[in-house]
Gaussian input, Z-matrix of N, CA and C with variables (Angstrom, degrees):
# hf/3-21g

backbone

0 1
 N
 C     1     B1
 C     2     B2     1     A1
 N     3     B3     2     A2     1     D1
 C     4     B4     3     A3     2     D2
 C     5     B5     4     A4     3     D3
 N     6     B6     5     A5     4     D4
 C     7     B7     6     A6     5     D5
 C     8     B8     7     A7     6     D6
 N     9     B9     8     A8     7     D7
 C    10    B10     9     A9     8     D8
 C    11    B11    10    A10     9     D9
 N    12    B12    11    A11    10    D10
 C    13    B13    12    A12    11    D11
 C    14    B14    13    A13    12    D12
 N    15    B15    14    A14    13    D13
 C    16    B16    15    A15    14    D14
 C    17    B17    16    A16    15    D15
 N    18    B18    17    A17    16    D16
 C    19    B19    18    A18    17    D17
 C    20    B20    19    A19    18    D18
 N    21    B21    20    A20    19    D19
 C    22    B22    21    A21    20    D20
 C    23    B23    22    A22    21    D21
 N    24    B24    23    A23    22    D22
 C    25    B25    24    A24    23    D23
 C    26    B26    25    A25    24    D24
 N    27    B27    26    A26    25    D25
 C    28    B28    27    A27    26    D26
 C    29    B29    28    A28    27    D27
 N    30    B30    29    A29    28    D28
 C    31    B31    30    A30    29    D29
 C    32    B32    31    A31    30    D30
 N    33    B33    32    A32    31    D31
 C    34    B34    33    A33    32    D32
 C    35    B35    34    A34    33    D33
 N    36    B36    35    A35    34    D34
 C    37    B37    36    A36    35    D35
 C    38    B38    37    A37    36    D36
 N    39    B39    38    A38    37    D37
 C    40    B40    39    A39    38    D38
 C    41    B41    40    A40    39    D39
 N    42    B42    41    A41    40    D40
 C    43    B43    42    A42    41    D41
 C    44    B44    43    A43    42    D42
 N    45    B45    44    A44    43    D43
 C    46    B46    45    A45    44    D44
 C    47    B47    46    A46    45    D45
 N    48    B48    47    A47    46    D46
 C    49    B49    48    A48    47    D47
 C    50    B50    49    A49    48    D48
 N    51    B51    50    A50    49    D49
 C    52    B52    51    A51    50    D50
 C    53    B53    52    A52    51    D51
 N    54    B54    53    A53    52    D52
 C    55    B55    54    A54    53    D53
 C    56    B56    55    A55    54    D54
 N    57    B57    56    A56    55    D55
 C    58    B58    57    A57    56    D56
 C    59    B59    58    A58    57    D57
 N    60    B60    59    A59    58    D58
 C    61    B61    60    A60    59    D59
 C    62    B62    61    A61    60    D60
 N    63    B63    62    A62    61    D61
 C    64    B64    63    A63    62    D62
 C    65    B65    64    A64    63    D63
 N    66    B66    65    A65    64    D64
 C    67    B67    66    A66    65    D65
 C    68    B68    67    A67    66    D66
 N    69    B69    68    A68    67    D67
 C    70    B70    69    A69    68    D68
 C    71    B71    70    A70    69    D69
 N    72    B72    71    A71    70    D70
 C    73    B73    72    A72    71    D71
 C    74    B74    73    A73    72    D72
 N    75    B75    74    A74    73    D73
 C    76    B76    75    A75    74    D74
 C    77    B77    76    A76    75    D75
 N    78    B78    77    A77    76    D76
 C    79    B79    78    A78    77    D77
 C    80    B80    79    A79    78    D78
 N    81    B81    80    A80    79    D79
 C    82    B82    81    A81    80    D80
 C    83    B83    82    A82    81    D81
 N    84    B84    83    A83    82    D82
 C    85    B85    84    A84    83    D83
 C    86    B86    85    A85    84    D84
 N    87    B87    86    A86    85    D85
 C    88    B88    87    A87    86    D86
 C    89    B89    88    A88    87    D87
 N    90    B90    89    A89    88    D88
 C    91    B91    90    A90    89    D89
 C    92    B92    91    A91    90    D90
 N    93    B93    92    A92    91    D91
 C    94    B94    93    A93    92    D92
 C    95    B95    94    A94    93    D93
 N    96    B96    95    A95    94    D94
 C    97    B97    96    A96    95    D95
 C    98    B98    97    A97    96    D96
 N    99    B99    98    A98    97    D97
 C   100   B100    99    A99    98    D98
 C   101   B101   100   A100    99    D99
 N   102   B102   101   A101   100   D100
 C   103   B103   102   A102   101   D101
 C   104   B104   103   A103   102   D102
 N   105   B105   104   A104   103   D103
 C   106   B106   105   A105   104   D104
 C   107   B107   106   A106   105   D105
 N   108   B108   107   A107   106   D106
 C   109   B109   108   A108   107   D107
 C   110   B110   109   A109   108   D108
 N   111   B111   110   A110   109   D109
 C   112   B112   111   A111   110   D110
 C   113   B113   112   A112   111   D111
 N   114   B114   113   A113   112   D112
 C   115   B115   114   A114   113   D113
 C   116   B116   115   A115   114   D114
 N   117   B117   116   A116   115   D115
 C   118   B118   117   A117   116   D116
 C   119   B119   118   A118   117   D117
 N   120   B120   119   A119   118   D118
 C   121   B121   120   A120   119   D119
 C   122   B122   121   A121   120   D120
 N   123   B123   122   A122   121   D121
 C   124   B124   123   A123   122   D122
 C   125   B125   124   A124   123   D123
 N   126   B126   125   A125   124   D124
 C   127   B127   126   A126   125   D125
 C   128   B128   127   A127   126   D126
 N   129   B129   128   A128   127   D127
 C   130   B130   129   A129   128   D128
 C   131   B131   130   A130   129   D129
 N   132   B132   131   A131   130   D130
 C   133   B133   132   A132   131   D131
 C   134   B134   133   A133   132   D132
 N   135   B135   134   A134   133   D133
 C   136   B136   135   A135   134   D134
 C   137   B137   136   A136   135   D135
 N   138   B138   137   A137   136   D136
 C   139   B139   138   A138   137   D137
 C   140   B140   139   A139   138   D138
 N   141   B141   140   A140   139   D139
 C   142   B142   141   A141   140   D140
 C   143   B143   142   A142   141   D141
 N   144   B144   143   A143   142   D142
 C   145   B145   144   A144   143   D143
 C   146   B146   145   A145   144   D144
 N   147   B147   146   A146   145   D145
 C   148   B148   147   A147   146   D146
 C   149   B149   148   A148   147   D147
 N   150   B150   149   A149   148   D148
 C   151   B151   150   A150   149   D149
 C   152   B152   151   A151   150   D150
 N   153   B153   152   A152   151   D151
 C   154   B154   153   A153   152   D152
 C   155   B155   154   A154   153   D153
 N   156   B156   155   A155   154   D154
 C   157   B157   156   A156   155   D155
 C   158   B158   157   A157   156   D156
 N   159   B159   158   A158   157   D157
 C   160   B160   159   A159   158   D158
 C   161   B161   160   A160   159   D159
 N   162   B162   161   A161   160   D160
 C   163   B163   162   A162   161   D161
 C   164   B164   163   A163   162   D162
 N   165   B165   164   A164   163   D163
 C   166   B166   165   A165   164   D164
 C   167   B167   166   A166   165   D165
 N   168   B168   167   A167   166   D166
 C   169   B169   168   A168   167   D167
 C   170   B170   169   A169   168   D168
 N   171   B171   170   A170   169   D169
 C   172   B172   171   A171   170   D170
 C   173   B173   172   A172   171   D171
 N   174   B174   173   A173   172   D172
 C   175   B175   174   A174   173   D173
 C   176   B176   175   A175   174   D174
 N   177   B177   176   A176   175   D175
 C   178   B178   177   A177   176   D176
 C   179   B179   178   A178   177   D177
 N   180   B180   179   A179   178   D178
 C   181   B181   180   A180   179   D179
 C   182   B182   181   A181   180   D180
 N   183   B183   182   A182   181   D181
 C   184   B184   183   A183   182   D182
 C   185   B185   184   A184   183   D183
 N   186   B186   185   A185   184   D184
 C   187   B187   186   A186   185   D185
 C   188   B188   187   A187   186   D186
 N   189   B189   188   A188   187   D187
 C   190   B190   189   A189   188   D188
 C   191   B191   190   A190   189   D189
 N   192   B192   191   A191   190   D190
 C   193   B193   192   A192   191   D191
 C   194   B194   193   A193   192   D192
 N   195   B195   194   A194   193   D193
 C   196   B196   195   A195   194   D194
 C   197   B197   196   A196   195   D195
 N   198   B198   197   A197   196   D196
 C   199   B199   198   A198   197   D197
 C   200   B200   199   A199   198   D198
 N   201   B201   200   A200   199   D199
 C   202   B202   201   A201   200   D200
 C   203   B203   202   A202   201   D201
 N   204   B204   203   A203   202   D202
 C   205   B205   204   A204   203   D203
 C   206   B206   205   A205   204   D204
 N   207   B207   206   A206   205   D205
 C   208   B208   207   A207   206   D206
 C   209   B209   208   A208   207   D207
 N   210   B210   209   A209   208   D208
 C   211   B211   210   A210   209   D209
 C   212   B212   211   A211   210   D210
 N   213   B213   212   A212   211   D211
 C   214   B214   213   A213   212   D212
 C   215   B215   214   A214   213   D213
 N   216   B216   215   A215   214   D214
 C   217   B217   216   A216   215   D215
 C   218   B218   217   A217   216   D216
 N   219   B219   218   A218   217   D217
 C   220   B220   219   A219   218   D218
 C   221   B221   220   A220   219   D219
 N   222   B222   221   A221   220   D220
 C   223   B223   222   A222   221   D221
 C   224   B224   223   A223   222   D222
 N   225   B225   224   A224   223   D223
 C   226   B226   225   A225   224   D224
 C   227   B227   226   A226   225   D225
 N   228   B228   227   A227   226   D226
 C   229   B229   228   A228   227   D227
 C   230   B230   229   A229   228   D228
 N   231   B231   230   A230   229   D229
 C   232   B232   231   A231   230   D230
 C   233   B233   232   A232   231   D231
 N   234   B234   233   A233   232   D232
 C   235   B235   234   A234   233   D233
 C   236   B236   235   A235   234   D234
 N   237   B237   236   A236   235   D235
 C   238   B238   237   A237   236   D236
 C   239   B239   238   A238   237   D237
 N   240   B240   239   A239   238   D238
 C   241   B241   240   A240   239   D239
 C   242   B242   241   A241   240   D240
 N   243   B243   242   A242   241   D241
 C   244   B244   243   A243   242   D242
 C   245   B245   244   A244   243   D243
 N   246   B246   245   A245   244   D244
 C   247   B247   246   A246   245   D245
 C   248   B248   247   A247   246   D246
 N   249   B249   248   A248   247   D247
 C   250   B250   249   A249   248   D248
 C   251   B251   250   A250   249   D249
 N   252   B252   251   A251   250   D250
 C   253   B253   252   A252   251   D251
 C   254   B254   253   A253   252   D252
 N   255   B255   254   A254   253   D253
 C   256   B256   255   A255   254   D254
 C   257   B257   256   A256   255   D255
 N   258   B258   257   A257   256   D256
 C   259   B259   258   A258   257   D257
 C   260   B260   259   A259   258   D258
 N   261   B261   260   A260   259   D259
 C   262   B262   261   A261   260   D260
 C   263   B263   262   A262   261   D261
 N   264   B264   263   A263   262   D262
 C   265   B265   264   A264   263   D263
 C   266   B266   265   A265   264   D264
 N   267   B267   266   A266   265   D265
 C   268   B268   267   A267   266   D266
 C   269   B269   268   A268   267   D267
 N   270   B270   269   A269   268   D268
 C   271   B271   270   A270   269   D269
 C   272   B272   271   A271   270   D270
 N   273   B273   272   A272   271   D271
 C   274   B274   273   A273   272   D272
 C   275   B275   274   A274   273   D273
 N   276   B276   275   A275   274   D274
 C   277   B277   276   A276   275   D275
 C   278   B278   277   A277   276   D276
 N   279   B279   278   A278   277   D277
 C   280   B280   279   A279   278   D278
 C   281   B281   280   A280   279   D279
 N   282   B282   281   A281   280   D280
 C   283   B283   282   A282   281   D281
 C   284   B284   283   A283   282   D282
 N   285   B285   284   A284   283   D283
 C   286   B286   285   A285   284   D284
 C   287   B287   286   A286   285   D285
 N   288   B288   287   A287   286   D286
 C   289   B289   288   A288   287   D287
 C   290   B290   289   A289   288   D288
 N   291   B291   290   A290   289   D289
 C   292   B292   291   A291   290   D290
 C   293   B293   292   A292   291   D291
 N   294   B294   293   A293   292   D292
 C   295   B295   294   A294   293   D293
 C   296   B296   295   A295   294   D294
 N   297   B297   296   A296   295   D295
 C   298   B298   297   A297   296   D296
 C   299   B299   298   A298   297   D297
 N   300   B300   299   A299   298   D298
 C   301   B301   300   A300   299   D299
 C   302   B302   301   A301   300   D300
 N   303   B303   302   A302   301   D301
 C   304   B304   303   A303   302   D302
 C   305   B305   304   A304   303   D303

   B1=1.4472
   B2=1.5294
   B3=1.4210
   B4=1.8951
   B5=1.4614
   B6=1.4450
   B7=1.2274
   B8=1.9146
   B9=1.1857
   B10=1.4741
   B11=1.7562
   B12=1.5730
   B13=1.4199
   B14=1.3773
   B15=1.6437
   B16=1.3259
   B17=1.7490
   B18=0.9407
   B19=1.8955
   B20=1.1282
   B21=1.6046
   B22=1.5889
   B23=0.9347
   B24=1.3300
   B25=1.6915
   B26=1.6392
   B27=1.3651
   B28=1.2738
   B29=1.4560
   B30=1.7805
   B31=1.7516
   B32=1.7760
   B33=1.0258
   B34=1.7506
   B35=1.7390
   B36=1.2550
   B37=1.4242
   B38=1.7666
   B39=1.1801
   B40=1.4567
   B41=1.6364
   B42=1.3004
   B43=1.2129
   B44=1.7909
   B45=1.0839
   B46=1.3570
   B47=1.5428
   B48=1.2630
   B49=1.3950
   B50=1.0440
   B51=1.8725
   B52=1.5479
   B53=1.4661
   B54=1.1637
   B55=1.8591
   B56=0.8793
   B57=1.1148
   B58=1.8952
   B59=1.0160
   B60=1.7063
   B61=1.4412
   B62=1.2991
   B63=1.2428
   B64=1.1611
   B65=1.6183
   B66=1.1581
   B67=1.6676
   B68=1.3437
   B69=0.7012
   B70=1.6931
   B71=1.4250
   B72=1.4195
   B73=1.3083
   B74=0.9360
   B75=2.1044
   B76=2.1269
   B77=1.7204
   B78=1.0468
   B79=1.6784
   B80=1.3619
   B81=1.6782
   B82=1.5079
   B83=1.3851
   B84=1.5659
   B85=1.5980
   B86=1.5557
   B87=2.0339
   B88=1.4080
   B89=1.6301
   B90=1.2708
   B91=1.2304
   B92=1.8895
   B93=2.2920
   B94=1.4224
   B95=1.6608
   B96=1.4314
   B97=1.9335
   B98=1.5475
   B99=1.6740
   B100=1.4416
   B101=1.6601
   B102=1.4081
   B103=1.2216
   B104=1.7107
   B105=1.2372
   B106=1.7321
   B107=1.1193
   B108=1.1009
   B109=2.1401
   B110=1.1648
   B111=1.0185
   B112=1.5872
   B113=1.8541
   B114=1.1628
   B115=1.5126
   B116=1.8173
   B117=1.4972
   B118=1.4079
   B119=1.6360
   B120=1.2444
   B121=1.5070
   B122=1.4654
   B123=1.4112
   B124=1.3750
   B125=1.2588
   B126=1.5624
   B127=1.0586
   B128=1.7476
   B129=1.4582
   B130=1.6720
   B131=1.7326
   B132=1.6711
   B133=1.4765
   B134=1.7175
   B135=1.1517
   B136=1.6728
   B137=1.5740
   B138=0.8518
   B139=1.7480
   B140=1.1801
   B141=1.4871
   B142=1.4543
   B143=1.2752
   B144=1.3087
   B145=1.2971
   B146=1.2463
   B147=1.4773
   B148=1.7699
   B149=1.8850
   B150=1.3070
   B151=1.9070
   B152=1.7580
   B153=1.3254
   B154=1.5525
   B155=1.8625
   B156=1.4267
   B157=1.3298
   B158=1.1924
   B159=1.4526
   B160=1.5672
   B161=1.1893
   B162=1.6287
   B163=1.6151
   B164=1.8470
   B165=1.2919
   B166=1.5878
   B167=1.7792
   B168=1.1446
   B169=1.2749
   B170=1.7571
   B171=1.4280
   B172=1.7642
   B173=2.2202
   B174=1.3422
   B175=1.3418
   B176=1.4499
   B177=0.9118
   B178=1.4711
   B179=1.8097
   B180=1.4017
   B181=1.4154
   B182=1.6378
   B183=1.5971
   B184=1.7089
   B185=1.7841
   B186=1.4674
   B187=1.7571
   B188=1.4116
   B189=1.3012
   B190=1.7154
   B191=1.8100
   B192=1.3183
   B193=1.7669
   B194=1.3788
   B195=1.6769
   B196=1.6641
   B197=1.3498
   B198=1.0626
   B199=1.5576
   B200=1.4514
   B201=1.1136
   B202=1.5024
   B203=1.1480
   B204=1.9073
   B205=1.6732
   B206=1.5202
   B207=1.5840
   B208=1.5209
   B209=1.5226
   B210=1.6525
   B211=1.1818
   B212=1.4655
   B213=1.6539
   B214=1.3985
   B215=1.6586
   B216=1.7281
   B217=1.4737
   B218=1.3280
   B219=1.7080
   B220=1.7865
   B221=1.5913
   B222=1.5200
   B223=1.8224
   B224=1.5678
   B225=1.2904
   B226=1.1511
   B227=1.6067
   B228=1.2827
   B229=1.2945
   B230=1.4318
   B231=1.8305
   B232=1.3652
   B233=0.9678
   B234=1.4452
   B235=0.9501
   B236=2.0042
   B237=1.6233
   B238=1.2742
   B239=1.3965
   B240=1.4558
   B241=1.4681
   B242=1.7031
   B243=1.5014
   B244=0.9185
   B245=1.3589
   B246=1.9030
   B247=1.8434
   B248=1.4576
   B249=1.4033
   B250=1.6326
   B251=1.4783
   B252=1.7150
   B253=1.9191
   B254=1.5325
   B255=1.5691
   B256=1.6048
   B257=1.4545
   B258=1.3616
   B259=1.5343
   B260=1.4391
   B261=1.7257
   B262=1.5232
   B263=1.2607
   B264=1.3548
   B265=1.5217
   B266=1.4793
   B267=1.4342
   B268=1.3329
   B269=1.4452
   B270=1.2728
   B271=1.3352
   B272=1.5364
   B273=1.6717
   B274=1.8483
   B275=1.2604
   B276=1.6639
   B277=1.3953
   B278=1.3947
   B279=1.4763
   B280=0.9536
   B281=1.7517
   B282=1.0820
   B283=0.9030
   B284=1.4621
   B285=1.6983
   B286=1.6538
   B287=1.4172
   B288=1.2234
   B289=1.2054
   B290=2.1809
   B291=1.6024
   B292=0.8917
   B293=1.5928
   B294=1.3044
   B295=1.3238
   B296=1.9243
   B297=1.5011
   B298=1.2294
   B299=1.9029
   B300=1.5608
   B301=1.4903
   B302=1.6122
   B303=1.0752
   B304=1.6725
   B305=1.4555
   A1=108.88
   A2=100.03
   A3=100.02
   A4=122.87
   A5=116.98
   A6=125.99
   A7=107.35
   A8=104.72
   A9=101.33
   A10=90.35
   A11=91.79
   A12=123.37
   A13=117.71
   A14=123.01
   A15=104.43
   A16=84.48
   A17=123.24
   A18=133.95
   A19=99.99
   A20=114.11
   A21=145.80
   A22=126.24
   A23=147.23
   A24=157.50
   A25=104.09
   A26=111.82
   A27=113.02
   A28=110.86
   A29=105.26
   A30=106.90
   A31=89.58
   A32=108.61
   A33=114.21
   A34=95.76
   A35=108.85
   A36=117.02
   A37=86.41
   A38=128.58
   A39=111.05
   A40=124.97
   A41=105.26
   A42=131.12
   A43=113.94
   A44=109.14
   A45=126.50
   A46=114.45
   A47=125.99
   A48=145.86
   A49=84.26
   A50=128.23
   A51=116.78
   A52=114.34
   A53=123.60
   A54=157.45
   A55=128.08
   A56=123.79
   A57=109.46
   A58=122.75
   A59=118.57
   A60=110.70
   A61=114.51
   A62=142.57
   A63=146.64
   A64=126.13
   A65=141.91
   A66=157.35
   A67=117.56
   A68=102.85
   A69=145.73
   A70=108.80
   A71=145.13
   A72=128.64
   A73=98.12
   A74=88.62
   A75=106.16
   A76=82.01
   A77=116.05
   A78=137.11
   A79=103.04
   A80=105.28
   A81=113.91
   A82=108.41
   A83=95.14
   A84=110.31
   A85=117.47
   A86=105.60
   A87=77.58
   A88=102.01
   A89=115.82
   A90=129.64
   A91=90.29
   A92=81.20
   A93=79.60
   A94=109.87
   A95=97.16
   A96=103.66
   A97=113.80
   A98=88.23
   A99=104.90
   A100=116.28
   A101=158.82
   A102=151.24
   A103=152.37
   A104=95.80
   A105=110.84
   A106=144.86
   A107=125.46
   A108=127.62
   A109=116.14
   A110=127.07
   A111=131.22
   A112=127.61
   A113=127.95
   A114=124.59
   A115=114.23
   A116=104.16
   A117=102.87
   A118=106.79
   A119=134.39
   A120=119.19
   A121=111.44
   A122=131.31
   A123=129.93
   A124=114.88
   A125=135.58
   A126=139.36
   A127=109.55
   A128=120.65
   A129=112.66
   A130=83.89
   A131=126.74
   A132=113.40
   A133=108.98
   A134=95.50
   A135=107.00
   A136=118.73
   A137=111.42
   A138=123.10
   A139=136.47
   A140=165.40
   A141=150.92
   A142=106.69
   A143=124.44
   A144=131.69
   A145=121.34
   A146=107.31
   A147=129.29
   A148=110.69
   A149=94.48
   A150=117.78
   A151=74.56
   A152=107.20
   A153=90.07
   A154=127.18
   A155=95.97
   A156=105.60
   A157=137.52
   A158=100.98
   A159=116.89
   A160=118.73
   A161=99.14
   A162=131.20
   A163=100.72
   A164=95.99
   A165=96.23
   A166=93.05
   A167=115.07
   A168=103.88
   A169=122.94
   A170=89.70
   A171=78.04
   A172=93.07
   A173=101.94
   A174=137.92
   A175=136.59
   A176=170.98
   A177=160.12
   A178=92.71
   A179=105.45
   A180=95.88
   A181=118.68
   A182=100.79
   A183=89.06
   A184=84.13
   A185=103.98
   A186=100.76
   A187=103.58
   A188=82.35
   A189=93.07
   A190=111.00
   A191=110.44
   A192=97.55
   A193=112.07
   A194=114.46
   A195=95.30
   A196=138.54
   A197=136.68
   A198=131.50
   A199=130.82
   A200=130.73
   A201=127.25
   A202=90.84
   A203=97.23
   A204=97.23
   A205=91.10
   A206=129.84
   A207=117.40
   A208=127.10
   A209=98.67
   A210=92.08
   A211=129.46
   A212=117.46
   A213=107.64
   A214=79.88
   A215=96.61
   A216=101.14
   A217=112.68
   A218=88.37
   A219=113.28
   A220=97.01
   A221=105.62
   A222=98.07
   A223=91.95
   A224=123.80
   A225=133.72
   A226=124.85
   A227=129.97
   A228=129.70
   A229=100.42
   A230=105.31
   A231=99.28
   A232=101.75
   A233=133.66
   A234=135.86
   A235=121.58
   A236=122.47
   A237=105.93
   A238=116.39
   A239=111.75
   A240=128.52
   A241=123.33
   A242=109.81
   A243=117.96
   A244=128.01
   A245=108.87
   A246=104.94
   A247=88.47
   A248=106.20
   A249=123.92
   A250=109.34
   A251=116.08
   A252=103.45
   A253=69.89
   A254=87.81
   A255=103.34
   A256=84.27
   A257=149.69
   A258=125.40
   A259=115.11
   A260=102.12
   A261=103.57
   A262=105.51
   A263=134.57
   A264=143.07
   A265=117.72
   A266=116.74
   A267=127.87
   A268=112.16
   A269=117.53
   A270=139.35
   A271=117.73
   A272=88.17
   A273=106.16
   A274=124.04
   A275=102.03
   A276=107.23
   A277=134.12
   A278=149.05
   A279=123.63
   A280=97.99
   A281=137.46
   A282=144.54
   A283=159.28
   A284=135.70
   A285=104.35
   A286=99.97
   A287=140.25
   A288=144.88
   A289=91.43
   A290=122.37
   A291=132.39
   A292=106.92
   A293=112.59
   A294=136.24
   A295=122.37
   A296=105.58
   A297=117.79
   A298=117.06
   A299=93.47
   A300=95.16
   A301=92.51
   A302=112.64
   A303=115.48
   A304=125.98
   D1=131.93
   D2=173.84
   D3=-92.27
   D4=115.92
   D5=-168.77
   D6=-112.59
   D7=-177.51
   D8=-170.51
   D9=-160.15
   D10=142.95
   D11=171.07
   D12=-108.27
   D13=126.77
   D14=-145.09
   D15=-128.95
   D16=177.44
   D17=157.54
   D18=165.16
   D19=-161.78
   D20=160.30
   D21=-80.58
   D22=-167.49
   D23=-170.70
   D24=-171.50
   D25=81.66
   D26=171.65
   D27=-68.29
   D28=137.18
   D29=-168.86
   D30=-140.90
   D31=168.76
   D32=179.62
   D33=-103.41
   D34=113.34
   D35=-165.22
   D36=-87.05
   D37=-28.55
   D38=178.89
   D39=-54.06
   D40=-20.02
   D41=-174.79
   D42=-74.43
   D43=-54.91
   D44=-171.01
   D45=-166.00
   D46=140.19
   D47=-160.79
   D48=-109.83
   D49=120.38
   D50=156.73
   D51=-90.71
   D52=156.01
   D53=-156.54
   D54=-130.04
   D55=151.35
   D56=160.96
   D57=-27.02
   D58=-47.38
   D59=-170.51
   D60=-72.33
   D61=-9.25
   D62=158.90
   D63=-47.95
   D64=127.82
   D65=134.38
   D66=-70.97
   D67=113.52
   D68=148.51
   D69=-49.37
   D70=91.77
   D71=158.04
   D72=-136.18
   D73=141.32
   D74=-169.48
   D75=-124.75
   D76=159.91
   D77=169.16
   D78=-149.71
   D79=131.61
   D80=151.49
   D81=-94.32
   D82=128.44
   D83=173.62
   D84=-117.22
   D85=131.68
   D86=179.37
   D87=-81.55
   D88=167.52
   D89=-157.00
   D90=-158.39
   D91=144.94
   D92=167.16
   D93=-152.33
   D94=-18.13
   D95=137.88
   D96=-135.88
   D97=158.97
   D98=168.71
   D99=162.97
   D100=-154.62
   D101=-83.94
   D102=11.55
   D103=171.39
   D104=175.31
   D105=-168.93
   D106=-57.77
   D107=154.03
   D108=174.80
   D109=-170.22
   D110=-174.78
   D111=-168.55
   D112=-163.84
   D113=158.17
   D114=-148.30
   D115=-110.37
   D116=-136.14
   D117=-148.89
   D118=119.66
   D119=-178.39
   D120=163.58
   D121=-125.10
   D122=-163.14
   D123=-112.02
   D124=155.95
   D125=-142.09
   D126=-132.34
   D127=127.69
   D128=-162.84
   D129=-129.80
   D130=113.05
   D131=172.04
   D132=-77.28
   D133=163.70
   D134=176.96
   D135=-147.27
   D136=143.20
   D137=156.60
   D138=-91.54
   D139=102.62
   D140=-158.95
   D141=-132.15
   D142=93.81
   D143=159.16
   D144=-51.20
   D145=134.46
   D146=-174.57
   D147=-146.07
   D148=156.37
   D149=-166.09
   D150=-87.12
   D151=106.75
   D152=155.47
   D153=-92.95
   D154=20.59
   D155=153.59
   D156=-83.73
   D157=0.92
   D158=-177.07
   D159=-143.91
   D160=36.83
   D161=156.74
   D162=-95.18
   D163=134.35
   D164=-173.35
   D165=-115.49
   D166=117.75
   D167=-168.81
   D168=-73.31
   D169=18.97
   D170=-160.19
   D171=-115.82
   D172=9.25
   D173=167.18
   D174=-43.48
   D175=-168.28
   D176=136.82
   D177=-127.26
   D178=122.38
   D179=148.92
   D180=-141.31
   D181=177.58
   D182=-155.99
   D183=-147.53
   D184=150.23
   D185=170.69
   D186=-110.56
   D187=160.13
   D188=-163.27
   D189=-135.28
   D190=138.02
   D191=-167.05
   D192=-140.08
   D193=111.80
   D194=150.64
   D195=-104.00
   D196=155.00
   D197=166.27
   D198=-85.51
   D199=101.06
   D200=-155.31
   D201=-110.40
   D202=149.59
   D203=167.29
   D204=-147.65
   D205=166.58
   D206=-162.20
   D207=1.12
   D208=63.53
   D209=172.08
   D210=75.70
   D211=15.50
   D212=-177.34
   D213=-155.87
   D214=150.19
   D215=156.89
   D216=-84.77
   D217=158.25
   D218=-158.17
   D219=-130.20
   D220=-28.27
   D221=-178.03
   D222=-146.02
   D223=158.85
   D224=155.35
   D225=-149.24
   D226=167.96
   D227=-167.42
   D228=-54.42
   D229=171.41
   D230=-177.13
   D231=-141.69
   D232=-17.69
   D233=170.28
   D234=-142.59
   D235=164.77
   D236=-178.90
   D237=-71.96
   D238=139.55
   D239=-179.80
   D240=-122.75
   D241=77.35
   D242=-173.06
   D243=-86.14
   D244=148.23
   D245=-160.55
   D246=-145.64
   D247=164.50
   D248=150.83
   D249=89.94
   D250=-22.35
   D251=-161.24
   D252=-148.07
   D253=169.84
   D254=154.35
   D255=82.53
   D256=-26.77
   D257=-159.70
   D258=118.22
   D259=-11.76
   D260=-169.93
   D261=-94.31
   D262=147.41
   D263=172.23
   D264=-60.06
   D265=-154.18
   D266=174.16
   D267=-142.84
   D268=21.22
   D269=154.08
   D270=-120.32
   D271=122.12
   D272=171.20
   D273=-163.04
   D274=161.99
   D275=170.21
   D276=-81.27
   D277=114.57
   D278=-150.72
   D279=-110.55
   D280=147.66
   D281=129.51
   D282=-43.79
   D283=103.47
   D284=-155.24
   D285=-126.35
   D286=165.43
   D287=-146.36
   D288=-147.02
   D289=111.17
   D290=-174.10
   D291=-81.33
   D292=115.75
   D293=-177.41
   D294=-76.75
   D295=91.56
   D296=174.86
   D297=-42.19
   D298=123.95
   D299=-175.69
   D300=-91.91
   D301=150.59
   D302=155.92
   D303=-119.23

């Protein structure tokens, strides 16, 4: 059966205004360590469809996000965001951490 995990993507809009030219990429990962930190700013909702037959419940999984724009990331997750097992839902907030170009 196809189910979907839905929330936001908190981003620091002071930073960068996203556009068309912007991507959106969400991944469910199973995961079984990881974190780090985050802040404060503008909000992009999403949906990500998944086989929840090929959710193993005994699993860790976590979503994971970057924001691309010509071709380079501009934001990425910042911390672990875990869904589906363990107690965790399929609604969340995600968090993104704006990626210094040099």
């Amino acid at each position: 059966m196809v189910k979907h995990i839905e929330g936001t993507i908190d981003y620091e809009k002071r930073s960068e205004v996203l556009n068309d030219n912007h991507k959106v990429l969400i991944y469910l990962d199973d995961m079984t360590l990881t974190d780090i930190a985050s802040q404060d700013g503008s909000y992009v909702q999403f949906s990500l469809e998944y086989d929840e037959k090929e959710i193993e419940k005994t699993s860790n999984y976590s979503i994971r996000v970057r924001i691309v724009a010509d071709g380079k990331t501009r934001f990425i997750t910042s911390t672990n965001v875990p869904v589906l097992t363990k107690g965790y839902g399929d609604i969340v907030d995600v968090k993104v951490e704006k990626i210094d170009l040099m």
